[in-house]
C-alpha positions in Angstrom: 20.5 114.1 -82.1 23.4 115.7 -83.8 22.7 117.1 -87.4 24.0 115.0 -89.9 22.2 116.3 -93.2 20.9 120.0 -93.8 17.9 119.4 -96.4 17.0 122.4 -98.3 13.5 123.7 -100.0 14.5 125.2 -103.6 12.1 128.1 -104.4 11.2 130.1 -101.9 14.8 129.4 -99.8 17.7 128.7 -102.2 16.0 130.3 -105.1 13.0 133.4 -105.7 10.4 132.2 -107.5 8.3 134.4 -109.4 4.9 132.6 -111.0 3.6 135.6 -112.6 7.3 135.8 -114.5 6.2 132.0 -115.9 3.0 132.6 -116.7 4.0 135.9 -118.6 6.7 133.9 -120.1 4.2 131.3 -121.3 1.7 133.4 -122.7 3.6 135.0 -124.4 5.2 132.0 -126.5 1.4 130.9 -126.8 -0.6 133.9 -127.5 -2.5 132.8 -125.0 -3.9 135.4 -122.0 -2.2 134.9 -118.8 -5.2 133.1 -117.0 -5.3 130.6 -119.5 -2.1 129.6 -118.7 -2.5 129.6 -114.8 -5.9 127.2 -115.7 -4.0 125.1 -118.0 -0.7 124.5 -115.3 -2.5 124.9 -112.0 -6.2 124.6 -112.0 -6.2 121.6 -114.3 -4.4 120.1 -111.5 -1.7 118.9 -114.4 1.2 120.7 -112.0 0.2 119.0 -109.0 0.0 115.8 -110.7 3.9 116.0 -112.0 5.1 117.2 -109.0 3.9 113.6 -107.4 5.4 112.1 -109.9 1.8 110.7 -111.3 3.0 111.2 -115.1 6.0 111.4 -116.8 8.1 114.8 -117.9 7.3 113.8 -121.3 3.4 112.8 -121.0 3.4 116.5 -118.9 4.6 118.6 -121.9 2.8 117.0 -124.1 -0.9 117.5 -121.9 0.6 121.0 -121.5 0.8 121.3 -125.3 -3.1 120.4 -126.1 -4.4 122.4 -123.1 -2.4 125.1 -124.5 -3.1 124.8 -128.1 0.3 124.9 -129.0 3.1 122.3 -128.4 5.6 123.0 -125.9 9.1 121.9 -125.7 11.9 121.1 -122.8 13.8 124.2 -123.9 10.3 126.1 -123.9 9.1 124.5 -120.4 12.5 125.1 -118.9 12.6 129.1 -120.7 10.0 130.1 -118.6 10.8 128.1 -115.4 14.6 130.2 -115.7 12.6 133.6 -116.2 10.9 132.9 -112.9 13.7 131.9 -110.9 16.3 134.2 -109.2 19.1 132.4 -107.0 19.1 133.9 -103.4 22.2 134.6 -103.1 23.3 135.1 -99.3 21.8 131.5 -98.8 23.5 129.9 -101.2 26.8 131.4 -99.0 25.1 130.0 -95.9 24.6 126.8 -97.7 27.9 126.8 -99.2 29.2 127.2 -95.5 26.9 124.3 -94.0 28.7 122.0 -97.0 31.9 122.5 -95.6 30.8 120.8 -92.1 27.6 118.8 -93.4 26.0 117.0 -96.3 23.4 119.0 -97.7 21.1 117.8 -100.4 17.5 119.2 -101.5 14.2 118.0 -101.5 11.5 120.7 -104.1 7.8 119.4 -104.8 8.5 120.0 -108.8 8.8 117.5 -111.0 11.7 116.2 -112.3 12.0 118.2 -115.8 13.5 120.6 -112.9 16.0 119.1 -111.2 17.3 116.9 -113.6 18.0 120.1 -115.7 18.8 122.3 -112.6 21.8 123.5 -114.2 19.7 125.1 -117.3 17.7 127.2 -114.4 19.6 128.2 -112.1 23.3 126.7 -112.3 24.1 129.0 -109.5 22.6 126.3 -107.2 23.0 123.2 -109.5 27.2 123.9 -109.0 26.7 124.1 -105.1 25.4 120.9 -104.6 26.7 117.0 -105.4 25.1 114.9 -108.2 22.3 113.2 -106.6 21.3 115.4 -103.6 18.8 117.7 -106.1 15.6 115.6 -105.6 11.8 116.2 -106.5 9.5 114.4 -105.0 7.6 113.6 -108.2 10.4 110.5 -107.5 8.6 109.7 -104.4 5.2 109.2 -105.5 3.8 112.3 -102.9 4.4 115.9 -102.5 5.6 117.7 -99.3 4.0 117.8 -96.6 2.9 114.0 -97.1 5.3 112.0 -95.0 6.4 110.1 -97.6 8.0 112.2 -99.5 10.2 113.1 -96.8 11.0 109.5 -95.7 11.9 108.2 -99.3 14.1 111.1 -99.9 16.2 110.4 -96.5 15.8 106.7 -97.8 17.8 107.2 -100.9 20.0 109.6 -99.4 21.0 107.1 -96.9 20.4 108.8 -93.3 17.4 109.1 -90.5 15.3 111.4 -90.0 16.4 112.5 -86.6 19.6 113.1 -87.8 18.3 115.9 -90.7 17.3 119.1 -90.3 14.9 120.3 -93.2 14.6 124.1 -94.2 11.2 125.3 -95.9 9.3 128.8 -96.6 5.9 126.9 -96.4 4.6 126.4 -92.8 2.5 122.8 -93.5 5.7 121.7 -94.9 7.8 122.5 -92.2 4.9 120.8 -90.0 5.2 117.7 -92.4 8.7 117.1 -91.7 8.7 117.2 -87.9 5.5 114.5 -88.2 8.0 112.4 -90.2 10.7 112.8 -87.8 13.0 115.4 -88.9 14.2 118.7 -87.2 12.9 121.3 -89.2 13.3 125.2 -89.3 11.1 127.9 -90.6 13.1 129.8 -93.3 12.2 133.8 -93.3 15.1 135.5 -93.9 18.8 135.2 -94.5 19.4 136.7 -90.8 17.5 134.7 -89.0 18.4 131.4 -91.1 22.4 132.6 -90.2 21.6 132.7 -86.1 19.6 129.3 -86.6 22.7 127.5 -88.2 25.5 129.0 -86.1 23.4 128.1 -82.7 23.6 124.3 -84.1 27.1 124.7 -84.9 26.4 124.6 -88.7 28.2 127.0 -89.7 
């Protein structure tokens, strides 16, 4: 089935992300050591939880505050999440060059603290695509590579499954996407992504 919508991953493909940069980042607005932090966001199972959309932006910084001993702010949270993430540049182009024939939209496990303040991050990829198509899945109740977070994406974006092809660094996400239907691509490198859109006529 011909491509209708290009769904892209955000860190990892459209952007770098570096987690040591946010934990350094945190730490040191907290005094706190840099393992602390990675127990407070990650093994406290508090990111994983806002990601699927189990608690609110609000109720997140505010858990992150007393596991932190310090409160943190929106303007903190999103501080650190900018001094981890570096656009990658030649995909944008290639994205930018898939726009011009497809719709393309994004689907990132984060919560929504990112993408509805995208532009604060990284505007370089907030500017590139249209209201609406930056989406978490903390909105669907399930993080990649569960099926449903695919399904209710596509759902709000209005097309099918077989008509989406889905780019992701992750390999069980990738697998995700094909058991929910869509065509899905590997991403490794800008060359490779390049030859994988021009043989589909993408670009």
């Amino acid at each position: 089935m011909s491509i209708t919508l290009v769904l892209f991953d955000l860190d990892g493909v459209l952007c770098d992300y570096d987690r040591s940069a946010r934990v350094a980042h945190l730490a040191a607005l907290t005094g706190q050591g840099a393992e602390a932090v990675r127990r407070a966001i990650w093994d406290s199972g508090l990111e994983a939880r806002a990601d699927a959309g189990l608690m609110s932006g609000e109720d997140y910084l505010r858990e992150l505050g007393v596991l932190m001993g310090r409160r943190i702010t929106l303007d903190d949270w999103l501080a650190a999440r900018r001094a981890a993430t570096t656009p990658n540049a030649p995909v944008l182009e290639l994205a930018r060059a898939v726009a011009a024939r497809r719709r393309v939209a994004v689907l990132t496990n984060n919560s929504r603290l990112l993408t509805d303040h995208l532009h604060r991050v990284c505007p370089e990829v907030g500017e590139l695509f249209d209201e609406g198509t930056i989406l978490s899945t903390a909105s669907y109740g399930a993080t990649k590579p569960a099926p449903q977070a695919y399904l209710r994406c596509l759902e709000e974006l209005g097309t099918t499954p077989a008509g989406t092809l889905f780019i992701d660094d992750v390999d069980s996400n990738v697998a995700g996407a094909i058991q929910a239907g869509l065509q899905a691509y590997k991403f490794i490198d800008t060359e490779a992504l390049a030859q994988e859109l021009a043989a589909r006529g993408l670009i």
